[in-house]
N, CA and C of each residue as an Amber inpcrd file, in Angstrom:
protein
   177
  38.8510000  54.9570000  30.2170000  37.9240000  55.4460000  31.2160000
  37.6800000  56.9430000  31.0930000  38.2560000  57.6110000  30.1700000
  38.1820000  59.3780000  30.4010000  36.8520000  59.3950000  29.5420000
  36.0140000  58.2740000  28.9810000  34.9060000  58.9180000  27.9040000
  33.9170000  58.4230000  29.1840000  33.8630000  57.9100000  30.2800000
  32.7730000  57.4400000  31.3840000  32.4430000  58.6710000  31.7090000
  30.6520000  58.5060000  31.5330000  29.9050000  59.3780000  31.6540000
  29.0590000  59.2080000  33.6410000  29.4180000  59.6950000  34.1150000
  28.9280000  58.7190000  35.5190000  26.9990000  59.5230000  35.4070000
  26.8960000  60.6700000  35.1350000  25.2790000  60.9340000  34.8010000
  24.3230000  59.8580000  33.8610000  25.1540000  59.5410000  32.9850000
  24.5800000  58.2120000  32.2460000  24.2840000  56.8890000  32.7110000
  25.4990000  56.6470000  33.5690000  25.6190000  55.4500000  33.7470000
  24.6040000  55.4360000  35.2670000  24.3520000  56.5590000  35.8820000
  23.2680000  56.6030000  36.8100000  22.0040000  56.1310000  36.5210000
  22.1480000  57.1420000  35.0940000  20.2160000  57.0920000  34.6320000
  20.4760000  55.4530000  33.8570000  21.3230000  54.7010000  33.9230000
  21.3480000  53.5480000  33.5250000  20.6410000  52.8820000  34.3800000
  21.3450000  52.8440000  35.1820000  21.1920000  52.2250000  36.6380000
  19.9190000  52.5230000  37.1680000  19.3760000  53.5360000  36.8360000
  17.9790000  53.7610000  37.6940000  16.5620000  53.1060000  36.6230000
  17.6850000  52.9700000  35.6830000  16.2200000  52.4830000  34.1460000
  16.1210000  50.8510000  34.6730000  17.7230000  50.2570000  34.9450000
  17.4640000  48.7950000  34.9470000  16.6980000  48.2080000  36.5550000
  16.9890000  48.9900000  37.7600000  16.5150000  48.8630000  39.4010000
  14.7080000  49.5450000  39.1050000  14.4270000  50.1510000  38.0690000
  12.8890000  50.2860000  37.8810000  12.7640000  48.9820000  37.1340000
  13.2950000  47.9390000  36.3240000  12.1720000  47.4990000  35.7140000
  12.5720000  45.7460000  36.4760000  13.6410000  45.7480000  37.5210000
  13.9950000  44.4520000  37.9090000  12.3940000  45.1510000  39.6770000
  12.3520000  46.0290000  40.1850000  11.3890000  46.1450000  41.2620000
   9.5160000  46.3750000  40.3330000   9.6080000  45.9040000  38.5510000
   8.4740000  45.8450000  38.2050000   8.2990000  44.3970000  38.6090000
   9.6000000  43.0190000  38.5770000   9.3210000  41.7350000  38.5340000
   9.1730000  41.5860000  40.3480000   9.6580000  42.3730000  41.1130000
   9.2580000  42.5070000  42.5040000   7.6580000  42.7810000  42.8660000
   7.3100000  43.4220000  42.0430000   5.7580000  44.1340000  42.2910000
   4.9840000  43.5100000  41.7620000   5.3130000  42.9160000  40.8440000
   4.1040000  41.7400000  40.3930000   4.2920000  40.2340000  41.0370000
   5.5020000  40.1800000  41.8310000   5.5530000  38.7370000  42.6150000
   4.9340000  39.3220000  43.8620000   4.3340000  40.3000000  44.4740000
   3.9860000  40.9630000  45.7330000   2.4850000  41.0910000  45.2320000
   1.8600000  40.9390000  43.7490000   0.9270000  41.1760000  43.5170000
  -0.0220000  42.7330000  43.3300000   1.2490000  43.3260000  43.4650000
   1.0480000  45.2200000  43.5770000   1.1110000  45.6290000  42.2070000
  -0.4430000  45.2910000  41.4840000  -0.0800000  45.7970000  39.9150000
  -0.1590000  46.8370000  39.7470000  -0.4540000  48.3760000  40.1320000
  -0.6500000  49.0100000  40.3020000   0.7930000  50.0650000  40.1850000
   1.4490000  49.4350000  41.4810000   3.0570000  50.0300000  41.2640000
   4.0210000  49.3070000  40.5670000   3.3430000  48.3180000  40.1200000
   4.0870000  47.4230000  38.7270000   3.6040000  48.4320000  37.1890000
   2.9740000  48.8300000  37.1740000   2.5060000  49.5930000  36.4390000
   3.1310000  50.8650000  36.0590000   3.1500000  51.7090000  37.4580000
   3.7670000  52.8530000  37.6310000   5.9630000  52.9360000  37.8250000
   5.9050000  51.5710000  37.7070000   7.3550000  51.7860000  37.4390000
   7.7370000  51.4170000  36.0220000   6.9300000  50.3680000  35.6380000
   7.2570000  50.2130000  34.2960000   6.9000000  51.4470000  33.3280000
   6.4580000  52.5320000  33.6070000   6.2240000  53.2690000  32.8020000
   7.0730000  54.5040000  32.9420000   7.3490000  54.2140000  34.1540000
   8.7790000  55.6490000  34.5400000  10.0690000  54.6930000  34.5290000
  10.1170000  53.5700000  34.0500000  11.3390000  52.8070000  33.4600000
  11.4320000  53.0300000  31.8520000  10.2040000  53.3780000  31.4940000
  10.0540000  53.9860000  29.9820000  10.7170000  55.3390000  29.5060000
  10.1710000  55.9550000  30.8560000   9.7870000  57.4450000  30.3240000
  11.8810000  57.7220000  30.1450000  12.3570000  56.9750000  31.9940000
  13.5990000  57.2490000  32.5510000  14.5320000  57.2760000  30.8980000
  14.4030000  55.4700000  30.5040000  14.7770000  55.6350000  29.0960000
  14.9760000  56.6310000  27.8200000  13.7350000  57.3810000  27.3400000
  13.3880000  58.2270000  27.0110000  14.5620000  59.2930000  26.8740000
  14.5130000  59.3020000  28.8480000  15.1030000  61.1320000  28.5490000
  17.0480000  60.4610000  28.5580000  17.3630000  59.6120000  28.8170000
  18.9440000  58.8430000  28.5340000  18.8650000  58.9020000  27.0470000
  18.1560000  58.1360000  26.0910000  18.1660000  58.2740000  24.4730000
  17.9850000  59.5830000  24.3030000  17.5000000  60.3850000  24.5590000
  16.9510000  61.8180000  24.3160000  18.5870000  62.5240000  24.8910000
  19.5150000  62.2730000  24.9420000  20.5670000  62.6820000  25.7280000
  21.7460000  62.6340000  25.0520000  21.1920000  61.0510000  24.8880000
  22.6310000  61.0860000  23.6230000  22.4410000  61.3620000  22.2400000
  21.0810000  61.6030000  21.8870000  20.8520000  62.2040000  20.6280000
  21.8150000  63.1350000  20.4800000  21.3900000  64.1460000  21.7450000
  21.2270000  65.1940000  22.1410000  23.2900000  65.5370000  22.3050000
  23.2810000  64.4980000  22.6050000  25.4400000  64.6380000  22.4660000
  25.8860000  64.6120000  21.4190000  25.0660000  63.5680000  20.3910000
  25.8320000  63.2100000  19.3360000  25.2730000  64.3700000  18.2000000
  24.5360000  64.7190000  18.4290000  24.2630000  66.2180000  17.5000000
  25.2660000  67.6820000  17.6190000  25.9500000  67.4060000  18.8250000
  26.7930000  68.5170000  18.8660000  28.1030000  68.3310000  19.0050000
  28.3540000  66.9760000  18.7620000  29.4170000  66.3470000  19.0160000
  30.2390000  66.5240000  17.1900000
């Protein structure tokens, strides 16, 4: 447990609760904010890979 990153495992958590409230928003018929989460479930991704690049380069 001393390598648990709890900032990671946040932006984990906030990548997978964006793209399980995209299958919420399209059963509500709200494509719109089905739209707008799936794409900040992208971006969220993004900057987590962009992170650990970003570790393992100085690591």
């Amino acid at each position: 447990m001393k390598n648990f990153h709890l900032n990671t495992a946040l932006l984990a958590s906030l990548v997978i609760l964006s793209f399980i409230a995209v299958g919420f928003a399209i059963g509500q018929e709200i494509f719109w904010l089905a739209a707008v989460l799936f794409f900040s479930g992208f971006a969220l991704m993004s900057v987590g890979l962009r992170r650990k690049r970003k570790q393992q380069q100085t690591s």
